[in-house]
N, C-alpha and C positions, 0 to 999 in steps of 0.2 A: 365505894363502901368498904369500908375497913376488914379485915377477914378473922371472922371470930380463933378461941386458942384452940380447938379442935381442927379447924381444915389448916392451920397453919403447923397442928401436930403431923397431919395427914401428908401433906406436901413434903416437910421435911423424911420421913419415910418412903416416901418416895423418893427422893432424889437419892437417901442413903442405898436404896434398894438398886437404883439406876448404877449409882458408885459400882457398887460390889458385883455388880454383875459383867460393866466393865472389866474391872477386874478380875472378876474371873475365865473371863473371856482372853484380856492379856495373857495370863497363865497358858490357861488351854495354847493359844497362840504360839509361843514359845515355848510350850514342849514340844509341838508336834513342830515346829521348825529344827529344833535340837535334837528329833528323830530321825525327818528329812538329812539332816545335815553327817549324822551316824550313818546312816545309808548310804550317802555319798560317798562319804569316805572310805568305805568298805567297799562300794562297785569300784572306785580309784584303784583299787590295791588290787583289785581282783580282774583288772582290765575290762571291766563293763563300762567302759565310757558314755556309753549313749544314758546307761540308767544312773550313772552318777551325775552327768548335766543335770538331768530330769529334775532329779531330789535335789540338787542345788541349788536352780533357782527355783525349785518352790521354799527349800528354810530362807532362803532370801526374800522370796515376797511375803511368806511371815515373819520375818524377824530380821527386818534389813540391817539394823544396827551393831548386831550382833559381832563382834571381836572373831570370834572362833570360824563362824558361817564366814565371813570377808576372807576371811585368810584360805579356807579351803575351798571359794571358787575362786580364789586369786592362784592356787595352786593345782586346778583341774581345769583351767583357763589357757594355763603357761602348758601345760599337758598335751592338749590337742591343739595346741597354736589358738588358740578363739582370743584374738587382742581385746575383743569388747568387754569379754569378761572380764581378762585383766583390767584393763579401764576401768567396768564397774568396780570390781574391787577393789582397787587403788582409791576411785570418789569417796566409795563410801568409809575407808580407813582413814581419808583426809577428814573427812564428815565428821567423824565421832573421835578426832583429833589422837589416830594410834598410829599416823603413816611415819615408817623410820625415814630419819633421813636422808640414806641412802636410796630410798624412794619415791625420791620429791623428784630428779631430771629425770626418773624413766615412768612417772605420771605425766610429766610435761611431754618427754618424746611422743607416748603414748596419744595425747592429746593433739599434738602433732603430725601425727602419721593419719587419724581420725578425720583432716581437716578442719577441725573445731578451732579456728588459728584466733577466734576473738577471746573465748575463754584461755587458750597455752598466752596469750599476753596478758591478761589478767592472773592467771596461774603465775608467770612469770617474776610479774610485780609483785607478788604475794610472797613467790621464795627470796626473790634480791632483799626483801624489807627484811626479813626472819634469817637471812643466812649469816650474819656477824654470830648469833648464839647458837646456830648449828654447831654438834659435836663431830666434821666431818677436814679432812686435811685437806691441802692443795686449793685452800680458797679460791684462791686468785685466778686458776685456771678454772673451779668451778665456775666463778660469777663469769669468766669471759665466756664461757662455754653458753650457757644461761641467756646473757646477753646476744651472742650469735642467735640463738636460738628466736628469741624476742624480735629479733631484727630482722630476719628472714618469717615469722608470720605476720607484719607489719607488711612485708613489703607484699605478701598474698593475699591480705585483707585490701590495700589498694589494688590491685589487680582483680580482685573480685567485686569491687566497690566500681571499678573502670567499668567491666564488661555489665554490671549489670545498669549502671549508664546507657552504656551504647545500646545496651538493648530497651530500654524504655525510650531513646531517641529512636530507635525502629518504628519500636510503636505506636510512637505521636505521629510520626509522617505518613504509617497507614492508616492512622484513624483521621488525619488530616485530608489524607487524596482520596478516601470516603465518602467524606463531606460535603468536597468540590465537584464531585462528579455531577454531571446534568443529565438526565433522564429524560426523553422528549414525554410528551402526554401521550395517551394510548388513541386510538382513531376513535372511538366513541366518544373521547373527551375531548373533540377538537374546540367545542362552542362554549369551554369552560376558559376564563381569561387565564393567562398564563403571565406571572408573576419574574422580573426576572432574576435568577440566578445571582444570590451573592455571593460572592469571593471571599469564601473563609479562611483560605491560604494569610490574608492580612490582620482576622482576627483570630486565628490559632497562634497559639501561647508562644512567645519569644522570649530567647534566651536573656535574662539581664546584661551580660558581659559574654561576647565572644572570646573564643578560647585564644591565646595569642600563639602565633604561628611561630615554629623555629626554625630557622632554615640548615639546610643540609647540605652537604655534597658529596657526590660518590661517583664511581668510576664503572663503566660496564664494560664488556669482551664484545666488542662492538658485533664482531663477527658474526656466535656464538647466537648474539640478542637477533639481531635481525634476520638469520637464516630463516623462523617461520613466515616473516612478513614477505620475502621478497619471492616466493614462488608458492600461495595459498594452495593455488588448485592442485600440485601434484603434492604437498606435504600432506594437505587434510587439517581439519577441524580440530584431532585429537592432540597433534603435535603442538598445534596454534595452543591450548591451553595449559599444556602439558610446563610449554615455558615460561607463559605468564603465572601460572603457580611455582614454578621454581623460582622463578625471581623475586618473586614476592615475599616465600620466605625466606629467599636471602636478604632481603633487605628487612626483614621483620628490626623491630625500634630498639629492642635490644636480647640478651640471651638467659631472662630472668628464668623463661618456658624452655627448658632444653626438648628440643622434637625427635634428640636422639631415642631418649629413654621409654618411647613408646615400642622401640623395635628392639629391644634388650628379652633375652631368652634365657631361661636356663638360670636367671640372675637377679637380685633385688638388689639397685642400688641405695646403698645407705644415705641417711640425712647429708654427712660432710663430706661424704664423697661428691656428692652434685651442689653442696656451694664451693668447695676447691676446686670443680669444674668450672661455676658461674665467674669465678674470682679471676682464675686461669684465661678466662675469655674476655673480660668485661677491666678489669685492672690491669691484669698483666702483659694484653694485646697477645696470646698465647707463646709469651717466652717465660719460664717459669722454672726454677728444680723442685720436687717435689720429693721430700726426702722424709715423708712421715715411717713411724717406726715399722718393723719389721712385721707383717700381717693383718693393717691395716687396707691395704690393697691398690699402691701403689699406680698397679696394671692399671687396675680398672678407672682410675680418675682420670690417666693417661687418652684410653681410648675413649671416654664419653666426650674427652674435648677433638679427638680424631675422629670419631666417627660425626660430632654436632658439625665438624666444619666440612666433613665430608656431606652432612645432609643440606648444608645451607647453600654448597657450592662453594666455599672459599677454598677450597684446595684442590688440586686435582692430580698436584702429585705426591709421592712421601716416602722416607727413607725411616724405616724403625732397625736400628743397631743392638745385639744382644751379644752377650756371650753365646757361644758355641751351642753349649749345652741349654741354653734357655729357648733356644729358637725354635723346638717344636711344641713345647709350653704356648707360646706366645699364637705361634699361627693357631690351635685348638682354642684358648682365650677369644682371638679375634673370627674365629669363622664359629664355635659352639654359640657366643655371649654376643656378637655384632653384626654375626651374618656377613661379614666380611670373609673374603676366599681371594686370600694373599699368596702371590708365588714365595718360595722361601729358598735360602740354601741349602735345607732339609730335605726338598722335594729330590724324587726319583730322579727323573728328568731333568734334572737343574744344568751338570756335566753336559750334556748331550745339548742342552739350548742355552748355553753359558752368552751365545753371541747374541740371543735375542732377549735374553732374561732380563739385562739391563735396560732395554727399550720400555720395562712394562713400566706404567705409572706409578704405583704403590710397588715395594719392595722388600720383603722381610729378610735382614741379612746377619750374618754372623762379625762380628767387627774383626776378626782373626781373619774372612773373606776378602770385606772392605779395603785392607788396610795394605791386601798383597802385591808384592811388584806386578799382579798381570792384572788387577782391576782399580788400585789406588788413582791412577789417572785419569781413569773411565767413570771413576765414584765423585771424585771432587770435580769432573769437567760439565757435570751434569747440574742443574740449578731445580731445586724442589720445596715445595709451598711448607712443608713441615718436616721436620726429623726427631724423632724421639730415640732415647739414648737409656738403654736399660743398666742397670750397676755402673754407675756412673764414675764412680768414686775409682774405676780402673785411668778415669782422663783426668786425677789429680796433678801428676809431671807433666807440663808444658813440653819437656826436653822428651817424651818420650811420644811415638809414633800414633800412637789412641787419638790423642790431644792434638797433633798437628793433622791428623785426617779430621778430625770436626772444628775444626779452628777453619778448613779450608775450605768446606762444604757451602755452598749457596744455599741458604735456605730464609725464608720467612718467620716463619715459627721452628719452635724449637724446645724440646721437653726434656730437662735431663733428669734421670729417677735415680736416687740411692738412698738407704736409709743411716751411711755412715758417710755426712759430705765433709767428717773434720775425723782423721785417724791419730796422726803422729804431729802433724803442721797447718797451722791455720793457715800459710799460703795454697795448702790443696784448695779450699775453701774459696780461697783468691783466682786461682786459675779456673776452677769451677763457675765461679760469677762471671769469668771473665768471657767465656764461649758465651753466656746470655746477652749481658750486658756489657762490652766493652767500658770501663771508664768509669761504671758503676760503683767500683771499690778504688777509685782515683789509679795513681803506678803501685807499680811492686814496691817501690822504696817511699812512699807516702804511707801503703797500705801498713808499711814494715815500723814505720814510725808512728803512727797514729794508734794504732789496732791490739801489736804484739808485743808482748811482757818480756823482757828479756832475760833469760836464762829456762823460759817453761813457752815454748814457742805454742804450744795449744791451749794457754789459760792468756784470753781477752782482755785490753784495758779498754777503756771507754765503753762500756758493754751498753749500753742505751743509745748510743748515735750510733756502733755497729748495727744493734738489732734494727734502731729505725731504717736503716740502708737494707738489711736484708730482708725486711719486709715487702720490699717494692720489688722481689723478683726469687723470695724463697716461700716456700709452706710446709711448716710440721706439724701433721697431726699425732699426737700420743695416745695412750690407750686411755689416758683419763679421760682426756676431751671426748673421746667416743663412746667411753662408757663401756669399754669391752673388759669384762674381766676374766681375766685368765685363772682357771683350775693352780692350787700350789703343786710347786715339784718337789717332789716326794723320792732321794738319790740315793740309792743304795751300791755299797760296794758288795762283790761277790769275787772270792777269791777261791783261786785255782792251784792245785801243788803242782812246780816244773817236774816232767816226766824226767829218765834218766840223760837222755840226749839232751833236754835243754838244757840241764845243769850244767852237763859237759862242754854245751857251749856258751853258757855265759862267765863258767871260769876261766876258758879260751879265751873269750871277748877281753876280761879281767884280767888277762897276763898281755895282752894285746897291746890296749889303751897305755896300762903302763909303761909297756917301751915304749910307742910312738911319743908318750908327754915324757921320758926319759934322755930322748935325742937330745940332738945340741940346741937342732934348728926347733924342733918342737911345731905341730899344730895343733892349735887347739880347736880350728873351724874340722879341719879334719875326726879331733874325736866326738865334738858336740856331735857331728853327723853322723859316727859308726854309732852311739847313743839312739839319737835318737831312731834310726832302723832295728836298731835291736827291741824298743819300745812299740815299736810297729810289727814287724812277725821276723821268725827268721827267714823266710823266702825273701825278706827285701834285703836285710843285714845281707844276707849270702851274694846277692848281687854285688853289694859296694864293698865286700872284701872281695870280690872276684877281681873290680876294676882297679884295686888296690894292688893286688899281685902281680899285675900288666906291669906295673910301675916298679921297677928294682929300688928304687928309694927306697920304698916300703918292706920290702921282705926282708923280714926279721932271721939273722943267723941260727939262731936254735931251732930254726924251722925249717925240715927239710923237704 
């Protein structure tokens, strides 16, 4: 029945009234989130944390869309460390299309760290499609950045797609052996007929295609392995497991799962720090330089791959080489962050057990130690599973004694760390390769022909078949790649007026200089040096005119 022009006036009144009260309701809505949201920002300022969370996400669950609201629990989020909130924030600024682009890889990281590895590959795909119009430099490292990134939750999403496999094959075999079980009839049922038993093992669900098997081979410490099998009763029970769990996870299929990183203290390892580990382990068979930039953490990718092969069992002995000064760094590093407790040349006691110190398996040594007429022999007569080599870039001369101690060393693996592996001459670079990879960079006089520009011995020719070769045994991460950004430095000079003494002795210095560059024979290595001591304090200058006046050469006749 057709609705006469009165209830059809009525209706439309109504829905207007419905309208407007919506909207009224929006409003109300959004002011009182845009009050929440004043409040917030005023507990922020005022260090009331807990009551600025509060009011935050309540202007967020009224007014989720809101530019202003996203931005300020994106920045009382970063406040108190709360990544989710970042994350929320970040969604919802990608949502209402305000996220800068500087903030597209640390939604992704974000997303990442979260586990949400299905969406950070859809994320992923989303920025590579939109990155050619991004207003952001360094493309090419971003998209490879991006790409890593992509590729490393592909490979979590198969691993979480594996296990939860294997766990629904659990499943079916115990709802299968459920099934099959046979239960006799109870005694008052004996005169009931008894049906028999079908074998449902042959009509429980089989697989279309078996998985095809690959075969393996590997090598065991025969010794080592059988010791619990061949005397049970006095080893025990706990032993007997103790080894079939270690072995196990040394043979685990590969080192996607690093088992170190559960036993890291005091420390968060970063995203590329543990695929530089995974790469180091899985590509590089752990011979690697690792020469990412300066504060990136070098150390620490070092020992993830030290401490995984320490947990897996593949080493059992190791030599880490540092300069002098770096070696009580490195033992706090390894026993704070790895729970490792390394004897050092640091230690108290080192002197006094010098004859047994060397017997110990793992060994933290100063390479100035290493290298001395009383332990050189003792160092390289020894053979060890891994050796990591800190400032590397001291064993760029082959001709000098650094280089022929780790040239000599028996080792397996092998880690050298610098962040400057090319200074003055890309042959540094050459002999650097060459402690990993023998042969890797062909000869010296191939490398010298192929590689180096002549007359700018550190500027490369062929720079795409070098880099492909230094790929298979080099890694730099930069701070783009990581995303680390550094505070600007901000340099000020502050000048100081010379009291009456230094005057007096820099116009000394100034009557000096110019007789020695006056002589006949003249040096000038000699006065670059009195320079630069006198740029250094005068307690240093005073020394090397002291050692100056030893020398009759030098003392000058108007000076008595």
């Amino acid at each position: 029945m057709a609705k006469s022009k009165t209830e059809k006036k009525k209706a439309k009144r109504k829905a207007k009234q419905k309208q407007n009260k919506i909207e009224r309701s929006k409003t109300t809505a959004t002011d009182r989130g845009r009050l929440y949201y004043e409040q917030a920002m005023y507990f922020a300022e005022n260090s009331h944390l807990e009551k600025a969370i509060t009011c935050i996400k309540k202007a967020f669950k009224l007014v989720p869309d809101d530019f202003e609201i996203l931005v300020g629990m994106g920045h009382i989020g970063s406040i108190i460390g709360e990544k989710k909130m970042e994350l929320e924030a970040m969604k919802g600024l990608k949502r209402i299309g305000r996220l800068k682009p500087d903030m597209w890889i640390s939604l992704l990281e974000f997303t990442v760290k979260d586990e949400q590895y299905e969406e950070s590959i859809a994320l992923a795909d989303e920025l590579l499609s939109i990155l050619p119009g991004l207003p952001i430099q360094k493309k090419r490292d971003y998209k490879r950045r991006v790409l890593d990134i992509r590729e490393y939750c592909e490979g979590r999403c198969l691993l979480q797609n594996y296990n939860r496999e294997v766990e629904l094959q659990k499943q079916k075999k115990s709802i299968s052996k459920k099934t099959t079980e046979y239960h006799p009839p109870a005694a008052d049922q004996k005169n009931i007929s008894i049906q028999k038993p079908v074998d449902k093992k042959k009509e429980a669900h089989q697989p279309d295609k078996e998985k095809q098997q690959i075969p393996f081979e590997f090598q065991l410490q025969m010794d080592s392995f059988y010791e619990p099998f061949l005397e049970p009763s006095s080893i025990g029970i706990e032993k007997y497991e103790l080894s079939i769990a270690s072995h196990t996870i040394r043979f685990q299929e590969s080192f996607e799962n690093l088992i170190c990183l559960a036993g890291l203290t005091g420390i968060r390892s970063l995203w590329y720090q543990e695929e530089t580990a995974r790469k180091v382990l899985k590509r590089f068979r752990g011979r690697a330089l690792l020469s990412d930039e300066v504060g990136l953490g070098k150390t620490i990718e070092a020992l993830i791959v030290f401490s995984e092969y320490i947990k897996r069992g593949m080493v059992k002995t190791g030599l880490i080489l540092t300069p002098a000064p770096l070696v009580s760094q490195w033992k706090d590093e390894l026993l704070s962050k790895f729970g490792l407790d390394i004897p050092s040349t640091d230690d108290i006691d080192f002197k006094s057990k010098s004859d047994t110190f060397w017997e110990e398996p793992f060994v933290l040594v100063s390479i100035n130690q290493a290298k001395s007429k009383k332990n050189y022999d003792i160092v390289t007569g020894k053979s060890y599973d891994i050796v990591i080599v800190d400032e590397a870039h001291h064993l760029k001369n082959r001709d000098t004694l650094n280089w022929k101690l780790v040239n000599a060393l028996k080792k397996r693996f092998i880690l050298l760390l610098t962040a400057t592996p090319v200074e003055n001459n890309l042959m540094e670079l050459y002999n650097l390769i060459t402690l990993l990879k023998p042969g890797q960079l062909e000869t010296a006089s191939s490398f010298r022909e192929k590689f180096m520009t002549k007359g700018d011995p550190t500027d490369p020719q062929n720079r795409s078949f070098l880099k492909e070769l230094l790929g298979e045994v080099m890694i730099r991460n930069t701070r783009a790649l990581a995303g680390i950004k550094i505070p600007p430095r901000f340099a000020e000079t502050l000048r100081i007026p010379a009291s009456k003494t230094e005057k007096v002795l820099y116009e000394r210095l100034q009557i000096l200089v110019s007789e020695l560059n006056n002589l006949e024979k003249g040096n000038k290595l000699v006065i670059k040096n009195l320079l630069a001591q006198a740029g250094s304090s005068p307690t240093a200058l005073e020394k090397t005119i002291s050692k100056m006046l030893m020398n009759k050469e030098y003392q000058l006749k108007h000076e008595n």
